[in-house]
C-alpha positions as CSV (number, residue, x, y, z in Angstrom):
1,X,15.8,47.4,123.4
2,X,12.7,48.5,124.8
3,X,12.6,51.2,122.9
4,X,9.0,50.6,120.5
5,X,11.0,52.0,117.3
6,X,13.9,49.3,117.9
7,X,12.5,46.0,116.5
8,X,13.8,43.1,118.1
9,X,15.4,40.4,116.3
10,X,13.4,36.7,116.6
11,X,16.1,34.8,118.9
12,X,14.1,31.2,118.7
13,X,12.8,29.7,122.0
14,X,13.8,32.4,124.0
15,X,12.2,35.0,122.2
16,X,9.0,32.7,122.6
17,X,9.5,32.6,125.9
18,X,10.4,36.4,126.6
19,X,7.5,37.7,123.9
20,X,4.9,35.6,125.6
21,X,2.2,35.8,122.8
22,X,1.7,32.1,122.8
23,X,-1.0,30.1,124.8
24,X,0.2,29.5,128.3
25,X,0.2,25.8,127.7
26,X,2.9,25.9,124.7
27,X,4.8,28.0,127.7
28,X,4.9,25.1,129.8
29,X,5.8,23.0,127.0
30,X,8.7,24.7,125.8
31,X,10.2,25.5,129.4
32,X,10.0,22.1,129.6
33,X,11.6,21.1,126.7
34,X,14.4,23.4,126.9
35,X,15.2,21.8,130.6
36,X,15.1,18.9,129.5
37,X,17.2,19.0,126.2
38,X,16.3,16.1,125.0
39,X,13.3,14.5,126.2
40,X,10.9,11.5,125.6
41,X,7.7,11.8,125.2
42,X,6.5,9.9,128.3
43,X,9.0,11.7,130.3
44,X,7.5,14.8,129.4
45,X,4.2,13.9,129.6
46,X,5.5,12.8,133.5
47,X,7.2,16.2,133.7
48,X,4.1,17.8,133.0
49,X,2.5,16.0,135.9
50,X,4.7,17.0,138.7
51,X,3.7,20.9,137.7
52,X,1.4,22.8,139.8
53,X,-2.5,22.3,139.3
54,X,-2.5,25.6,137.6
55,X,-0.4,24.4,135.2
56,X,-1.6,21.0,133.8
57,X,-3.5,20.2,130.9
58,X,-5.3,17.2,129.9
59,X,-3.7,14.5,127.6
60,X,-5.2,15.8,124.3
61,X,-4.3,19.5,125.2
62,X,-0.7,18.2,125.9
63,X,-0.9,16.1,122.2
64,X,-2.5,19.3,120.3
65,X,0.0,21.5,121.5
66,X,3.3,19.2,120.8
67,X,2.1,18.9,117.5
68,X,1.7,23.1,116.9
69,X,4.9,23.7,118.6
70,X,6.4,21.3,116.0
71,X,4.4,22.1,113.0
72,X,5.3,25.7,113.9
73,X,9.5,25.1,114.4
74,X,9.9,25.9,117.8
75,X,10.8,22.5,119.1
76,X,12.2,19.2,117.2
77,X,10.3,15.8,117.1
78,X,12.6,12.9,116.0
79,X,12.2,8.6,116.5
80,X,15.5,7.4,118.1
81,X,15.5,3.7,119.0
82,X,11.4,4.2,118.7
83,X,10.8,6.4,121.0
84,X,9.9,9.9,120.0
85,X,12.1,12.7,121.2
86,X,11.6,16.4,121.8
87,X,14.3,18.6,121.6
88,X,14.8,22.8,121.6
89,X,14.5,24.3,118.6
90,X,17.4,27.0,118.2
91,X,16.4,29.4,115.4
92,X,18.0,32.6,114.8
93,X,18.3,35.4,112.2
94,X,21.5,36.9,113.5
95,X,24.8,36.6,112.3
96,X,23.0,35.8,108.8
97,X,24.2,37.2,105.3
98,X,21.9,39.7,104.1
């Protein structure tokens, strides 16, 4: 498919991922989120931490970018037992009725 007249079909996080035309900290974000499945907000705000110095971000950088990623549908937000929860958002045109 890397043919420019083939248009490639919007696979969710992985075409995120493979297009790369986001900001390099939703990257590290969404890697994160889709190793970890499901995972807490603190624990990916501790995830975050043990990255390499190139990759960290401040704690309103980390905040801003959660909330696009979410307000944009590429990762889940949800309360369970009042903790907030990040999760993978699979979206997919394929396989769809037309």
């Amino acid at each position: 498919m890397s043919d420019d007249k083939t248009k490639r079909p919007s696979t969710g996080l992985l075409f995120l991922v493979d297009n790369g035309m986001n900001s390099p900290h939703k990257m590290t974000l969404v890697r994160l989120v889709m190793k970890g499945i499901r995972i807490s907000h603190e624990d990916l705000w501790t995830s975050l931490n043990l990255l390499p110095k190139e990759k960290l971000m401040d704690r309103k950088t980390f905040e801003q970018m959660l909330n696009e990623l979410v307000e944009e549908e590429w990762i889940w937000r949800v309360e369970m037992n009042g903790k907030t929860i990040y999760s993978p958002r699979l979206k997919t045109t394929e396989g769809k009725p037309r």
